[in-house]
VOBA-819525 format. One record per atom (N, C-alpha, C, O): atom name; z, y, x; residue number from 1; residue in three letters. Coordinates in Angstrom, 1 decimal, padded with zeros to 4 digits. Example, Ala and Ser with C-alpha at 12.3 -4.5 7.8 and 13.67 -1.06 7.14 Angstrom:
2
+------+--------+--------+--------+-----+------+
: site :      w :      v :      u : pos : code :
+------+--------+--------+--------+-----+------+
:    N :  007.8 : -005.7 :  013.2 :   1 :  ALA :
:   CA :  007.8 : -004.5 :  012.3 :   1 :  ALA :
:    C :  007.8 : -003.3 :  013.2 :   1 :  ALA :
:    O :  008.5 : -003.3 :  014.2 :   1 :  ALA :
:    N :  007.1 : -002.2 :  012.8 :   2 :  SER :
:   CA :  007.1 : -001.1 :  013.7 :   2 :  SER :
:    C :  007.9 :  000.0 :  012.9 :   2 :  SER :
:    O :  008.0 :  001.1 :  013.4 :   2 :  SER :
+------+--------+--------+--------+-----+------+
//
This chain:
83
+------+--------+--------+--------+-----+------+
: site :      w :      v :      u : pos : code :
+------+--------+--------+--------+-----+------+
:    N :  000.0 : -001.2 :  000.8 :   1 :  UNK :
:   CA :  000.0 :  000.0 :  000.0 :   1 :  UNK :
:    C :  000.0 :  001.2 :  000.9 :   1 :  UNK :
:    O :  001.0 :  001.5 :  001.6 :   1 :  UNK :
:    N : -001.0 :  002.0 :  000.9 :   2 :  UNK :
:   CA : -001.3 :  003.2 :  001.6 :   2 :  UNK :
:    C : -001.0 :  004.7 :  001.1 :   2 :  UNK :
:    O : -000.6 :  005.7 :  001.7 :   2 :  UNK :
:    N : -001.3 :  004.4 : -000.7 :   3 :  UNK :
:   CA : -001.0 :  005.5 : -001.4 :   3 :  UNK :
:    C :  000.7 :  006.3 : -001.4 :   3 :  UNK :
:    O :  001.6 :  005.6 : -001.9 :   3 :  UNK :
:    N :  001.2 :  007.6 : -001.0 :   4 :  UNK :
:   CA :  002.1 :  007.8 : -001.5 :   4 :  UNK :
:    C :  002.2 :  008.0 : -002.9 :   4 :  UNK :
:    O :  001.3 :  008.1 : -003.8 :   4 :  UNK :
:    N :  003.6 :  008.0 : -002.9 :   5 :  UNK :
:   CA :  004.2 :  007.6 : -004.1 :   5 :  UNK :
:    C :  004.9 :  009.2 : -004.4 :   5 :  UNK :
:    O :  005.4 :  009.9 : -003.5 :   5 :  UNK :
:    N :  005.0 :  009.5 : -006.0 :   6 :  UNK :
:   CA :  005.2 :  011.1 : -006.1 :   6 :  UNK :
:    C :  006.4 :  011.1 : -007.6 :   6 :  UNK :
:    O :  006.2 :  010.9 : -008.8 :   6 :  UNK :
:    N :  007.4 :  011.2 : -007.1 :   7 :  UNK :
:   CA :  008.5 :  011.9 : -007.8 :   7 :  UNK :
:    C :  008.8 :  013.0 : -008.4 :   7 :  UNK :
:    O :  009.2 :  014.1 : -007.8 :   7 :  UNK :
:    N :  008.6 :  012.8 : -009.9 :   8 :  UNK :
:   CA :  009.3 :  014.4 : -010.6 :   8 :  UNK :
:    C :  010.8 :  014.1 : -011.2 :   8 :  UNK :
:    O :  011.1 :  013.5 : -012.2 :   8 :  UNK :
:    N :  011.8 :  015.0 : -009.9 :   9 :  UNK :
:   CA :  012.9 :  015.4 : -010.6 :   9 :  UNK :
:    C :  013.1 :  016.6 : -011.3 :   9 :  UNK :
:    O :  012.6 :  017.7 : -010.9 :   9 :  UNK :
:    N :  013.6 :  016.6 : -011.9 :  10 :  UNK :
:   CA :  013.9 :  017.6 : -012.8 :  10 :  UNK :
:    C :  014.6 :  018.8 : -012.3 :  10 :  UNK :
:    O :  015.8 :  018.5 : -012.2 :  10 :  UNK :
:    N :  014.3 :  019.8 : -012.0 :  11 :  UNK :
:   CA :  015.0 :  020.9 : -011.4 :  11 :  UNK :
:    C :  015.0 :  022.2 : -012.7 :  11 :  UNK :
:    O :  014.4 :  022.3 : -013.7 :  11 :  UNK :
:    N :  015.8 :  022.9 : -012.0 :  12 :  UNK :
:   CA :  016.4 :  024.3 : -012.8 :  12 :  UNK :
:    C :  016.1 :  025.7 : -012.0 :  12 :  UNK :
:    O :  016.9 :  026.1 : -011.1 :  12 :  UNK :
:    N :  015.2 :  026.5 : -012.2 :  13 :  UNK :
:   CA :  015.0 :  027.7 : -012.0 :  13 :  UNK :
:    C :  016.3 :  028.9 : -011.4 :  13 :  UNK :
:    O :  016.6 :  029.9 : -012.0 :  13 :  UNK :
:    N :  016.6 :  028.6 : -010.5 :  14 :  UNK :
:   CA :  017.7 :  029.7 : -010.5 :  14 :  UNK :
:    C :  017.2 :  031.0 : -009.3 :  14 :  UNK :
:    O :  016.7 :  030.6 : -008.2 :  14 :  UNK :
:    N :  017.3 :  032.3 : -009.7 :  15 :  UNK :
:   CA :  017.0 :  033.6 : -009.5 :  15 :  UNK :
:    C :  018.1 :  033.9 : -008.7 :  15 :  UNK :
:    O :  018.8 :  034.5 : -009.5 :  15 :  UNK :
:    N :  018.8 :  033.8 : -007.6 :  16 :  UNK :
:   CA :  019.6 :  034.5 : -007.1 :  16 :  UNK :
:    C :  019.4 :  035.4 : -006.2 :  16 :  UNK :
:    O :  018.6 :  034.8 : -005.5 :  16 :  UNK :
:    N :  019.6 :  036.9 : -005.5 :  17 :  UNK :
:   CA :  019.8 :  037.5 : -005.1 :  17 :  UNK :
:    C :  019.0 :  037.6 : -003.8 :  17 :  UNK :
:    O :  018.1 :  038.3 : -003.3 :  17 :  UNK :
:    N :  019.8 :  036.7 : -003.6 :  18 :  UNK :
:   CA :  019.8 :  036.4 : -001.8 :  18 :  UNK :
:    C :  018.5 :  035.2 : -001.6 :  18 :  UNK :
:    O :  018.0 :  034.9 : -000.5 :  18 :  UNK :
:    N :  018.3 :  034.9 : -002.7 :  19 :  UNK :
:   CA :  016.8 :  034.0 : -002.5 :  19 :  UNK :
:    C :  015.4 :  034.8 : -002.7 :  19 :  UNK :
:    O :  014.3 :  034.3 : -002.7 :  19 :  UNK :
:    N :  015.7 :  035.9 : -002.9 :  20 :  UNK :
:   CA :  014.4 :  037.0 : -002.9 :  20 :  UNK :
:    C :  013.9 :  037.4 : -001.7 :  20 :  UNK :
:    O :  014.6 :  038.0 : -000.8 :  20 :  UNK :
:    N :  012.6 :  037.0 : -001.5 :  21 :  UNK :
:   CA :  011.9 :  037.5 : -000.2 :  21 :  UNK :
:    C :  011.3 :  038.7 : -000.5 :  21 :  UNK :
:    O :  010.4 :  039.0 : -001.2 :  21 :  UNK :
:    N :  012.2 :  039.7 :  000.5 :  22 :  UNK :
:   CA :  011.8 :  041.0 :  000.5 :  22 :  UNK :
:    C :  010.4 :  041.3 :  001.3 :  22 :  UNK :
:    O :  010.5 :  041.0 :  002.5 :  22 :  UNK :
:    N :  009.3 :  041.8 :  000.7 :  23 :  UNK :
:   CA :  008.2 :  041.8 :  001.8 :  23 :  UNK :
:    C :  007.5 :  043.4 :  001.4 :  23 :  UNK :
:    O :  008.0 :  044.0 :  000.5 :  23 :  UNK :
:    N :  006.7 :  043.8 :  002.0 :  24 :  UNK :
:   CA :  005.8 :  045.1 :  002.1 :  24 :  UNK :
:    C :  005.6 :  045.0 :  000.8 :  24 :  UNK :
:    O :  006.4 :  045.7 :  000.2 :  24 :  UNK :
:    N :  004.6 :  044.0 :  000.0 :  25 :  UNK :
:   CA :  004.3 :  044.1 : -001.5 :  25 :  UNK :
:    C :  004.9 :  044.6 : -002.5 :  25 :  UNK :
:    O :  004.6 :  045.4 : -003.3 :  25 :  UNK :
:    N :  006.5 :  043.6 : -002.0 :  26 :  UNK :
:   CA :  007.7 :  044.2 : -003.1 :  26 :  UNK :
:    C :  008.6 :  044.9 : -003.4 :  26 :  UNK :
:    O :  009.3 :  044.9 : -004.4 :  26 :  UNK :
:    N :  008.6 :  045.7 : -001.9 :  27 :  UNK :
:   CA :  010.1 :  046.3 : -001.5 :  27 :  UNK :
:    C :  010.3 :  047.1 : -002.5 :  27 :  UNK :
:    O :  011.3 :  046.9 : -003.2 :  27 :  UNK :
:    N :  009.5 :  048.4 : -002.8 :  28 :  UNK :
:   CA :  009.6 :  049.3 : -004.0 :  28 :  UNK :
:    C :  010.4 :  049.0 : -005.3 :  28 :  UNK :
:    O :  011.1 :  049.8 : -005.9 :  28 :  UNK :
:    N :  010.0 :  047.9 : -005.6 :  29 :  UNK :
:   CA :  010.3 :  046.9 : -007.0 :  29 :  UNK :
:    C :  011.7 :  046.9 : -006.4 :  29 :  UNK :
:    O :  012.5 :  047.7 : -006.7 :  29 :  UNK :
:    N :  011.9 :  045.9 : -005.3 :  30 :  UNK :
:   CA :  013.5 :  045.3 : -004.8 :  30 :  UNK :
:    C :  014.4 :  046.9 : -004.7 :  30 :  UNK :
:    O :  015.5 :  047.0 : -005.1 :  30 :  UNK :
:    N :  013.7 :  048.1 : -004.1 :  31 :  UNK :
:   CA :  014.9 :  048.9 : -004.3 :  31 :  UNK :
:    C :  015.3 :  049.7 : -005.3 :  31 :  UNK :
:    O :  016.5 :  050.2 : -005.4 :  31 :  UNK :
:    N :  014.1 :  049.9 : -006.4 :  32 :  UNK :
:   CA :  014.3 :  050.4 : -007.4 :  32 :  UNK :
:    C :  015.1 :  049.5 : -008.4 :  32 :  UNK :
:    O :  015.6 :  049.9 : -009.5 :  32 :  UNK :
:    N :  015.2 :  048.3 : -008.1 :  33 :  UNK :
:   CA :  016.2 :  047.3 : -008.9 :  33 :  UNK :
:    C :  017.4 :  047.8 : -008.9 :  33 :  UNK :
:    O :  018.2 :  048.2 : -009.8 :  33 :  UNK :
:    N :  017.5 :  047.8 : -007.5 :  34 :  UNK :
:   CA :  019.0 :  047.8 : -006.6 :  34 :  UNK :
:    C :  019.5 :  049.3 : -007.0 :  34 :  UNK :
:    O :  020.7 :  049.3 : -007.0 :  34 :  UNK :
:    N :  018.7 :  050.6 : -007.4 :  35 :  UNK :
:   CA :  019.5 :  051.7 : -007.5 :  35 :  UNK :
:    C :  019.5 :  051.6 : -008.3 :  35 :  UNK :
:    O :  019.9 :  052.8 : -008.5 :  35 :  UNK :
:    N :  019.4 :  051.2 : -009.2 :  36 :  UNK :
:   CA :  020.7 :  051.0 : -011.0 :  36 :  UNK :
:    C :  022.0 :  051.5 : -010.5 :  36 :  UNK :
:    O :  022.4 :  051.3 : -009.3 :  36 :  UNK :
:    N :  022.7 :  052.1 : -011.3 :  37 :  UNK :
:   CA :  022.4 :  053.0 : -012.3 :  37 :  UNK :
:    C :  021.8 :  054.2 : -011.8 :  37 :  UNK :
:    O :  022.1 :  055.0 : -012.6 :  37 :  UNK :
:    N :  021.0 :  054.7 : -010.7 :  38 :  UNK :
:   CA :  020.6 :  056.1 : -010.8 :  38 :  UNK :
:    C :  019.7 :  056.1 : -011.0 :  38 :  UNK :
:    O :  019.1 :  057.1 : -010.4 :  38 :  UNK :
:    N :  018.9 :  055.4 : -011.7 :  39 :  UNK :
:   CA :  017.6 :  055.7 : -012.2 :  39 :  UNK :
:    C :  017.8 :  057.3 : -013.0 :  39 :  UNK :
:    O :  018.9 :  057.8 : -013.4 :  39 :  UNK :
:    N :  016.4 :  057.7 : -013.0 :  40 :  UNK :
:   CA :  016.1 :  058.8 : -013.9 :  40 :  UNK :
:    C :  015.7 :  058.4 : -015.5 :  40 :  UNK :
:    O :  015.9 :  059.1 : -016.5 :  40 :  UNK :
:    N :  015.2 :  057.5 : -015.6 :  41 :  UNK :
:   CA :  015.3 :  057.2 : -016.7 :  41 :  UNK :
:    C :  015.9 :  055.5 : -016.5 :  41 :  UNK :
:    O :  016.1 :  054.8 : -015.5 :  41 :  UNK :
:    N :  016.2 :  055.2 : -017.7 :  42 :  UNK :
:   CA :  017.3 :  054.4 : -018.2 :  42 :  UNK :
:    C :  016.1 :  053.0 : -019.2 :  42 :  UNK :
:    O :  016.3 :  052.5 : -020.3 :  42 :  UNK :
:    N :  015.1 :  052.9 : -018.3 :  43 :  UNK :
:   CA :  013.5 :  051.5 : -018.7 :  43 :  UNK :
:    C :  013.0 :  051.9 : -017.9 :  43 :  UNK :
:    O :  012.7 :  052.9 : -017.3 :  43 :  UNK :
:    N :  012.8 :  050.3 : -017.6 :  44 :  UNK :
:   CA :  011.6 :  049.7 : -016.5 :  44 :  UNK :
:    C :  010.8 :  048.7 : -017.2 :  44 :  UNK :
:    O :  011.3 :  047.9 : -018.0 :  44 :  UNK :
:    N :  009.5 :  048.8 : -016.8 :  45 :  UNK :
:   CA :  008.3 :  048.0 : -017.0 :  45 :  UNK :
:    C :  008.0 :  047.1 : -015.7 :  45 :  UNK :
:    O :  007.6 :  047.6 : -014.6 :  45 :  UNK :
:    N :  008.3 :  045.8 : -015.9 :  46 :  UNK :
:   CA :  008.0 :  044.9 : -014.7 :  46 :  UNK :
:    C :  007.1 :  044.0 : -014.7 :  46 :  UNK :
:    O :  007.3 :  042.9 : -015.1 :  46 :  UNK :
:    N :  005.7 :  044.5 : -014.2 :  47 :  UNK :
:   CA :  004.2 :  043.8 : -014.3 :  47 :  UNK :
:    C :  003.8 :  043.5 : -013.2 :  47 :  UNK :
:    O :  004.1 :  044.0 : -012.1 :  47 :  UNK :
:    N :  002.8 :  042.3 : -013.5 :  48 :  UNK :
:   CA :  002.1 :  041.8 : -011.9 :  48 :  UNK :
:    C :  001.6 :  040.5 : -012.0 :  48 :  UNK :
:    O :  001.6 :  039.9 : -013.1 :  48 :  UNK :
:    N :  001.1 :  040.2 : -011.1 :  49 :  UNK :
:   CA :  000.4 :  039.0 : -011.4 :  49 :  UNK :
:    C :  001.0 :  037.3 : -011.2 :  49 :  UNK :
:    O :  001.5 :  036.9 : -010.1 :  49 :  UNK :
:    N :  001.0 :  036.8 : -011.9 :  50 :  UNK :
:   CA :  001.7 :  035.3 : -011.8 :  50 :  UNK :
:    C :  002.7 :  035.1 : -010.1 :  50 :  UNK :
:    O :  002.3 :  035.5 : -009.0 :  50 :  UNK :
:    N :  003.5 :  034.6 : -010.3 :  51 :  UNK :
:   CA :  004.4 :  034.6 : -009.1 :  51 :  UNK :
:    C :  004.8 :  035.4 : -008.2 :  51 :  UNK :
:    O :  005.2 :  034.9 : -007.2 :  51 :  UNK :
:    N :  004.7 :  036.6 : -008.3 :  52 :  UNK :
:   CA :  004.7 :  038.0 : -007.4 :  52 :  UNK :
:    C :  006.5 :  038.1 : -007.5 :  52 :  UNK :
:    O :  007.3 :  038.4 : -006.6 :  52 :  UNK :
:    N :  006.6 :  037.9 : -008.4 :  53 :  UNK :
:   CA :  008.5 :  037.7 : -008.3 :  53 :  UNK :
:    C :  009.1 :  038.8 : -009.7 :  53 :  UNK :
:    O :  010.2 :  039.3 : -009.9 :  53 :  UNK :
:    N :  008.1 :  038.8 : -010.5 :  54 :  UNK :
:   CA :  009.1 :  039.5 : -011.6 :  54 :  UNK :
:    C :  010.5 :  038.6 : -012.3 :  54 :  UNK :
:    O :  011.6 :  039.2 : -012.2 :  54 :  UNK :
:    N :  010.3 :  037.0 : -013.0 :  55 :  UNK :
:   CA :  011.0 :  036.6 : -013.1 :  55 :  UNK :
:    C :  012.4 :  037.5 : -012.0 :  55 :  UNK :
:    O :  013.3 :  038.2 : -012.5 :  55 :  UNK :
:    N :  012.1 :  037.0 : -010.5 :  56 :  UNK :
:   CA :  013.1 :  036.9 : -010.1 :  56 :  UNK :
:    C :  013.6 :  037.7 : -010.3 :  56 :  UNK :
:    O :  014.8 :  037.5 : -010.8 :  56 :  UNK :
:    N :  013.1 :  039.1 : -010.0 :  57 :  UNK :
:   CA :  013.5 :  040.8 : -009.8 :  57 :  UNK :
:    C :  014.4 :  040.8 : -011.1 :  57 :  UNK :
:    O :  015.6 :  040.9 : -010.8 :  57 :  UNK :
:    N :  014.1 :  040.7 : -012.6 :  58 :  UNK :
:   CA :  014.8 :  040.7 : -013.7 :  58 :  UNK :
:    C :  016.1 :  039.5 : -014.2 :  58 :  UNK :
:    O :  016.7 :  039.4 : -015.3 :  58 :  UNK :
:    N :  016.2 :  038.7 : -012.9 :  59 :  UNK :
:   CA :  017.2 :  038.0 : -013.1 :  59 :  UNK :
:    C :  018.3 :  038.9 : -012.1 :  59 :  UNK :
:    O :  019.3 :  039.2 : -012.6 :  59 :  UNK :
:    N :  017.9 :  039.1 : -010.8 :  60 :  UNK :
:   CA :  018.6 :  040.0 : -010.4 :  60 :  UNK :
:    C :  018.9 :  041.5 : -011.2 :  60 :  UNK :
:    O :  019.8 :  042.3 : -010.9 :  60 :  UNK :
:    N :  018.5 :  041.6 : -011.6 :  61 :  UNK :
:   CA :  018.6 :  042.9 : -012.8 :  61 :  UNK :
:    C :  020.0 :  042.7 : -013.7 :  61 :  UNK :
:    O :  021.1 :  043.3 : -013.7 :  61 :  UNK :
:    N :  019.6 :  041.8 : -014.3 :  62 :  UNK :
:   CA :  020.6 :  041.0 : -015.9 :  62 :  UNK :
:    C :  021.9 :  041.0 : -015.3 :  62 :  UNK :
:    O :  022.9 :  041.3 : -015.9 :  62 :  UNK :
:    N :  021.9 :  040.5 : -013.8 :  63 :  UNK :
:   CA :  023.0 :  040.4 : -013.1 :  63 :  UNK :
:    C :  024.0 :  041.7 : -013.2 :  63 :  UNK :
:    O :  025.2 :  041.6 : -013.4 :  63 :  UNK :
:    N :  023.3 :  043.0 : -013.0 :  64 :  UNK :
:   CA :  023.9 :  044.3 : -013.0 :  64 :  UNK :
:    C :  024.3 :  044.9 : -014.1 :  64 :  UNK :
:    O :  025.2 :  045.8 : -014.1 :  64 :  UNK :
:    N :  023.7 :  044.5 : -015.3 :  65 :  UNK :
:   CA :  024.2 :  045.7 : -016.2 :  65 :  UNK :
:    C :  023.7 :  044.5 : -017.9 :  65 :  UNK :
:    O :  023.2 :  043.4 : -017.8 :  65 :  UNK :
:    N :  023.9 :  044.9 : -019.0 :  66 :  UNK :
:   CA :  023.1 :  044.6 : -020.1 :  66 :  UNK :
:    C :  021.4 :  044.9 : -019.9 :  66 :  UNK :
:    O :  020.7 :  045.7 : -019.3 :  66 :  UNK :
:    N :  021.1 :  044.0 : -020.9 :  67 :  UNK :
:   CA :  019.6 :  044.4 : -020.6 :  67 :  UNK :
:    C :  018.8 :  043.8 : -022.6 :  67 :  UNK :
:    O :  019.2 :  043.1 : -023.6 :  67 :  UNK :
:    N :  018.0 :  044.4 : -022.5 :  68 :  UNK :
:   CA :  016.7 :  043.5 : -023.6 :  68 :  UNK :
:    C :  015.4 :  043.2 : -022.9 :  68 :  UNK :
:    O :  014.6 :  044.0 : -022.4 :  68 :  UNK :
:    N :  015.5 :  041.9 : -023.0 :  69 :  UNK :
:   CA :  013.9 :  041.6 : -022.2 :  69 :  UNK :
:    C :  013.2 :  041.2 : -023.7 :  69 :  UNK :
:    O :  013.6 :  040.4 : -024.6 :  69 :  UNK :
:    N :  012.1 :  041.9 : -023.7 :  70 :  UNK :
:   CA :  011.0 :  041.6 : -024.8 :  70 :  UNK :
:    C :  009.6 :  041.1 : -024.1 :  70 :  UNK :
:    O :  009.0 :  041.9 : -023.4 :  70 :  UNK :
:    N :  009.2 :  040.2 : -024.3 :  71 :  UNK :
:   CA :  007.8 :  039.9 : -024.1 :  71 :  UNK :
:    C :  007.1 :  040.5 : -024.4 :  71 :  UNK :
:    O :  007.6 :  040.9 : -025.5 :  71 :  UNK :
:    N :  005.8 :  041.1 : -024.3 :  72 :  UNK :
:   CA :  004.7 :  041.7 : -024.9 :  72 :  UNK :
:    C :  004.1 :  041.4 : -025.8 :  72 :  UNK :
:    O :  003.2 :  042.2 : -026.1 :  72 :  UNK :
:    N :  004.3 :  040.3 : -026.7 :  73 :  UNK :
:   CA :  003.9 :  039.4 : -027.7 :  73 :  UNK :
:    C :  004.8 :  039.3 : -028.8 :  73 :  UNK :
:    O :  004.6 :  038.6 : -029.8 :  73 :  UNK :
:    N :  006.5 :  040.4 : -028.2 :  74 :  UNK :
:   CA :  007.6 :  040.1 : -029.5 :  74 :  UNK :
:    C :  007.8 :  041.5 : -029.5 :  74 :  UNK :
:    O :  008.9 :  041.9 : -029.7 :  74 :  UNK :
:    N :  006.5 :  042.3 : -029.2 :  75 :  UNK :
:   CA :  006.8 :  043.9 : -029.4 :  75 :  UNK :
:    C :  006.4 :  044.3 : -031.4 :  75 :  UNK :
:    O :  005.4 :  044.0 : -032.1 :  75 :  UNK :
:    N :  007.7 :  045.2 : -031.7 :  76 :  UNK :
:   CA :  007.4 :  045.6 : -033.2 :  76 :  UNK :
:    C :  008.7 :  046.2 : -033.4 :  76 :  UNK :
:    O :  009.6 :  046.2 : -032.6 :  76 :  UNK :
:    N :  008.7 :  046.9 : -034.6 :  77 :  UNK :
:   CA :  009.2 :  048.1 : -034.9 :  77 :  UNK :
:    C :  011.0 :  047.9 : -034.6 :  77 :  UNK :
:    O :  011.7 :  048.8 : -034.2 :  77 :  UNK :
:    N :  011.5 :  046.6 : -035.0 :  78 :  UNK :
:   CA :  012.9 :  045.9 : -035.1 :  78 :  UNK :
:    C :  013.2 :  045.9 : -033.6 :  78 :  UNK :
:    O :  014.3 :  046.4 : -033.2 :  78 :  UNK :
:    N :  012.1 :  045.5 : -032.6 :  79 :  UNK :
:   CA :  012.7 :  045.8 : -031.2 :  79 :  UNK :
:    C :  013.0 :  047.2 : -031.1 :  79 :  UNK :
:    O :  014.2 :  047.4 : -030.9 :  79 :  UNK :
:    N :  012.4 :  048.1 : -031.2 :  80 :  UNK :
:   CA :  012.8 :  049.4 : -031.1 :  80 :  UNK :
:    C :  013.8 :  050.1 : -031.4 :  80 :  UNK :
:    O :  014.3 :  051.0 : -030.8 :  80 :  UNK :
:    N :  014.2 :  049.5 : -033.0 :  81 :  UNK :
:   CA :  015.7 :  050.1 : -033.1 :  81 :  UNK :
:    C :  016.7 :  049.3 : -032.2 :  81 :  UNK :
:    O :  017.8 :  049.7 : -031.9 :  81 :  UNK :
:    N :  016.3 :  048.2 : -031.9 :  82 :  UNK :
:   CA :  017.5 :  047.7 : -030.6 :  82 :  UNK :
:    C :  018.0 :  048.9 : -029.9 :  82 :  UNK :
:    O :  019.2 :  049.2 : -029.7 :  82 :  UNK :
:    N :  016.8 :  049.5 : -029.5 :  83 :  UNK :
:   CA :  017.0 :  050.5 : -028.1 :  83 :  UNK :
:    C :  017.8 :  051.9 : -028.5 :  83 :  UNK :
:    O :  018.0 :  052.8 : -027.6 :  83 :  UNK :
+------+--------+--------+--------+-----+------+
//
């Protein structure tokens, strides 16, 4: 038997902090996370292309403060009075 052989365990997504690779691309994102609370305004819009690290960025986020994450597909009038 030559072929390997291929295992799916079951793993869990975890976003922590310190597992964010800070690079050229993303640093803006990573510090504008990080100065919460001095933002000038009080929303952020976190866009990009598949795997660029939003997930992560907004888990590090949730970590700091309350948050509402809406999908772009569960936007309507009832989200807005959340805000």
């Amino acid at each position: 038997m030559t072929d390997q052989l291929l295992f799916k365990f079951p793993s869990k997504k975890v976003y922590l902090k310190e597992d964010f690779y800070v690079s050229p691309s993303n640093q803006e994102a990573y510090d504008f996370i990080n100065y919460w609370p001095k933002w000038f305004k009080r929303i952020a819009n976190i866009f990009g292309p598949s795997g660029s690290g939003k997930s992560h960025l907004v888990s590090i986020f949730k970590k700091k403060t309350s948050t509402l994450i809406v999908q772009s597909n569960e936007i309507n009038d009832q989200i807005f009075l959340k805000f």
